[in-house]
C-alpha positions, 0 to 999 in steps of 0.5 A: 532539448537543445536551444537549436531545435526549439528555435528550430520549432518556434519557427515551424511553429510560427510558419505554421501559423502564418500559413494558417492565417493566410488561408483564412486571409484567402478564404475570406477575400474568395467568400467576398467575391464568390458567393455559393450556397448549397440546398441539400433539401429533397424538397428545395425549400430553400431555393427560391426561382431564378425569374424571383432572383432577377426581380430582386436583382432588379429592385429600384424601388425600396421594398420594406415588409413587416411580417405580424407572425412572430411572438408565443405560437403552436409549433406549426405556426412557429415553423410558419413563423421561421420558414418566412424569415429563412425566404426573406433571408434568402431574398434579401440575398438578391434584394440587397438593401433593397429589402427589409423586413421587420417581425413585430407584434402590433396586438403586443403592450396595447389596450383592448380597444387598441387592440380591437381598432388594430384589427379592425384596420388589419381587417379591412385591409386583408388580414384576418387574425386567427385564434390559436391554443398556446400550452402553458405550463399547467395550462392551456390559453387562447391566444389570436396571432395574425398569421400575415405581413404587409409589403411597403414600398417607398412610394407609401403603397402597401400589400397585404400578404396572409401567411396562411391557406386557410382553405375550408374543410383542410387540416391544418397540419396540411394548410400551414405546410402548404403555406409555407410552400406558398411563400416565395409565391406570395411575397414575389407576387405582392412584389410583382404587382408594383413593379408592374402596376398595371395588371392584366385583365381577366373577362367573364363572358356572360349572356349566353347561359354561362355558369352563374359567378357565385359558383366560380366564387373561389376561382373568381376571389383567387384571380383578383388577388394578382388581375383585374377582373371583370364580366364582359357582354358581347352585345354592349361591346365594341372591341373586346380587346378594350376590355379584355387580355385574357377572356374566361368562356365558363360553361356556356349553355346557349346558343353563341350568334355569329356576331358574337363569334365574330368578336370572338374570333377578331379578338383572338386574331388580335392577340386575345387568349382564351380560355375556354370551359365547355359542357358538351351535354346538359348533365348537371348534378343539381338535376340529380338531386331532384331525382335519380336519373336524367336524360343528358342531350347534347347542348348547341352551343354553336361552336363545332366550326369555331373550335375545329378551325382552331385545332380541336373539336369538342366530341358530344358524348360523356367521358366515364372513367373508374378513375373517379371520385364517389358519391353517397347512395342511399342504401337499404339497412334491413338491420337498422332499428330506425327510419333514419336512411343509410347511405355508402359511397360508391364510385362515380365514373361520371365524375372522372379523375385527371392526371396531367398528361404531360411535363409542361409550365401549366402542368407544373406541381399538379397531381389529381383534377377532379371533373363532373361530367366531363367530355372529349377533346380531339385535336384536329390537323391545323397547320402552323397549331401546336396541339399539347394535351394536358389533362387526359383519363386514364388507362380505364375509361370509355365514351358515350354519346348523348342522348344518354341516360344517366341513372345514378341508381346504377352506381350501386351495382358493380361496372363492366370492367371490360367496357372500360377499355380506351385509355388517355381521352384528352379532356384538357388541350393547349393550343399555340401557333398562328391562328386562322380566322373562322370567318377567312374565305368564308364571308361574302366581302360585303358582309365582312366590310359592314361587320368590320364598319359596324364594329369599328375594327378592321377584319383580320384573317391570320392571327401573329403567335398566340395561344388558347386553352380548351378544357372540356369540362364547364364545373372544374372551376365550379366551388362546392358549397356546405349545407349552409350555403358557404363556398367551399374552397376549389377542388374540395371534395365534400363527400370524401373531404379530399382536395384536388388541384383543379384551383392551381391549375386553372391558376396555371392555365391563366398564368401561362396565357398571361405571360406570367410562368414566373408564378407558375413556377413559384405556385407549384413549389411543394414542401413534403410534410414529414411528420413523425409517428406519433405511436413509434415516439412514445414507445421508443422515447426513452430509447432515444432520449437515452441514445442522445445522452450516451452517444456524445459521452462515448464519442467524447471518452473514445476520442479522449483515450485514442489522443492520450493513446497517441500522445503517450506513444509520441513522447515515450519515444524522446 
């Protein structure tokens, strides 16, 4: 080869490089000025919210988290443990130095009674410790890890946040993979509460036969994680308005007075957002199980005027749907050798299972709703009142109308299909727009200046944009309870053990006439749990452990023998 040409090639050689090198130089000044990722998950596990992305973006405030989950752990909670680190990546991203996080074992290296005032004080302060079987090599151990975090900021405040959902009666394949869908919903919350110190606040109204709060106890223990709440009685308040953003009507079963309603009605004219829960008829399943059969009677709640001025009317009758929930029946078993009763589950069409009726912010990431003896909706023409139905039967479904007896005795025979022949009832309706008072062009003007100098308020005929919730159903936000009296989580099903989603969308409903849709989104996040078949990976073990091992020799060996292939053709030409 001549001295030219391999200058010539030393140079090709060399402006090779030199290009090379530039594109890299390029490339990096782009990565610097241009920032791209790409979630090719199905699930978007990955992606965390825009309204998450422009809090962060926004941080003025320090905000440090030290996360307890870290160390040796079964696998589900090792998954927990990385899906964490991988959101306060992707935050730190948006959060910049703004945001810190640290892993750290505090039970590590201490002494036992360290160890016992670590988490005494982790206790106290919400985060409780869970004990876990960790496989050794020839054994197993039991090991407690503390499945939370604390979010401090730079004013010494600190947040706790459990990892976990250890919701009572779930699997727990199931309650770490919803966890891990609950992260960003977790860490943006405890984030939120600081940078918005004063909460909203939440109101029960009581005293009028409202549902008992040790009933509502999961519900109730929910809402306080991110408001204030409180109960609220009408005859020991001025202006519920000082009280209240955001008032809980749960199944009332008397009579509302007038004055009451008045209050009601001026603290919606005000701006005041409801959320009503409402039995049409007295059926109770605590009845039933006294005895088989009860006479179900329409309550007087004195709401009919109230509600259909507002756009909606509660119908007195009982939805039954064959899209339902069971019930344990005793049955008779003429086999059985011993006194012990028998019992089948047998469909409840009291017990009605809702799906949401459309797309909409509080319908976001809800499946199935579960209800006891539920009633209608019907929307009413009101001006200026956008009526949306979230919650309605389905395609097989009928109305009757109280009196009515209920007979669970029934159950045990086979329904007429044919009469369950209405589709969609709306038992779930939003209602938004400007809403007239009920008292407007109703009032003598006498009775509306001493009730407005009696309650201090001046009266308010049209309310500005507002909105208001009205599920016909006073249980869906009733917990059921173990035979030992424990609250079970809400949407928890005792008697088939599955779970619905009547606790997100309640949460939803709150969220949404709060204002707060940034958690609607975050809540409704799902991860798919994928998991593998358990008998296909024993029987087909050794095929795939024999495929992992060969493929990468062959491709190796083929991608060997085309370059030599390719090499000895190249320079069997000079």
């Amino acid at each position: 080869m001549s001295s030219t040409k391999r200058k010539s090639n030393k140079q090709s050689i060399l402006f090779r490089l030199l290009v090379v090198i530039g594109i890299i130089v390029l490339l990096n000044l782009l990565a610097s000025r241009l920032f791209l990722r790409l979630d090719l998950t199905s699930d978007k596990r990955f992606t965390i919210s825009e309204k998450t992305k422009e809090m962060l973006r926004n941080l003025n405030d320090g905000v440090f988290v030290k996360i307890y989950l870290t160390g040796d752990m079964p696998a589900g909670f090792k998954r927990l443990s990385n899906s964490t680190r991988d959101l306060l990546d992707e935050m730190k991203i948006y959060g910049g130095n703004n945001l810190q996080y640290q892993f750290e074992d505090p039970l590590e290296g201490k002494t036992e009674k360290e160890k016992n005032e670590i988490l005494k004080e982790l206790a106290q302060n919400g985060l409780e410790p869970t004990n876990v079987t960790v496989k050794g090599e020839d054994e197993y151990s039991q090991k407690l890890i503390i499945p939370g975090a604390v979010v401090y900021f730079q004013s010494g405040v600190g947040v706790p946040v459990n990892l976990l959902n250890n919701e009572s009666g779930m699997k727990s394949q199931l309650a770490l993979n919803n966890s891990e869908a609950q992260l960003e919903y977790k860490f943006s919350s405890a984030i939120k509460t600081q940078l918005s110190p004063t909460k909203t606040r939440i109101a029960f109204l009581r005293g009028h036969g409202e549902r008992e709060l040790y009933y509502l106890y999961d519900f109730v223990k929910t809402i306080t994680s991110f408001y204030e709440a409180d109960t609220i009685l009408l005859n020991q308040v001025i202006d519920v308005r000082r009280k209240a953003d955001v008032l809980i009507i749960a199944q009332p079963t008397k009579s509302i007075n007038e004055q009451d309603k008045y209050k009601i009605d001026q603290f919606i004219m005000n701006g005041g957002k409801v959320l009503w829960l409402l039995d049409a008829l007295n059926a109770s399943l605590d009845s039933l199980t006294q005895k088989p059969a009860m006479l179900a009677i329409n309550y007087s709640l004195n709401l009919d005027d109230q509600l259909f001025t507002y756009g909606v009317r509660l119908n007195a009758g009982l939805l039954m749907d064959l899209a339902c929930n069971q019930i344990p029946l005793m049955v008779q078993n003429n086999n059985s050798t011993t006194n012990q009763p028998q019992f089948h589950l047998f469909p409840c069409p009291y017990f009605p299972v809702l799906f949401p009726a459309s797309e909409h912010p509080v319908t976001y990431g809800i499946d199935a709703v579960s209800t006891l003896f539920p009633s209608t909706l019907d929307t009413v023409a009101t001006s200026g009142i956008k009526k949306t139905i979230l919650l309605h039967s389905s395609k097989y479904s009928k109305l009757v109308f109280g009196p009515y007896m209920i007979d669970m005795r029934e159950l045990r025979k086979e329904p007429d299909v044919n009469s369950f022949n209405k589709k969609n009832y709306p038992v779930a309706v939003l209602l938004e727009g400007k809403f007239k008072s009920l008292y407007k062009n109703r009032m003598p003007e006498k009775l509306k200046i001493v009730l407005a100098d009696s309650l201090k308020t001046p009266f308010i005929e049209n309310s500005s944009e507002n909105k208001m919730i009205v599920v016909a159903d006073g249980d869906m936000a009733s917990n059921e309870f173990s035979n030992k009296g424990q609250p079970f989580s809400l949407g928890y099903y005792k008697y088939t053990g599955d779970y619905f989603n009547n606790k997100n969308f309640l949460l939803n409903c709150i969220d949404y006439l709060a204002g707060n849709l940034n958690q609607i989104e975050t809540r409704g996040k799902q991860v798919k749990l994928r998991l593998l078949d358990v008998q296909k990976v024993k029987s087909e073990k050794t095929k795939w452990q024999s495929l992992n091992l060969a493929v990468p020799i062959v491709l190796i060996l083929i991608f060997g023998a085309i370059f030599i292939i390719i090499r000895t053709k190249k320079y069997s030409r000079l």
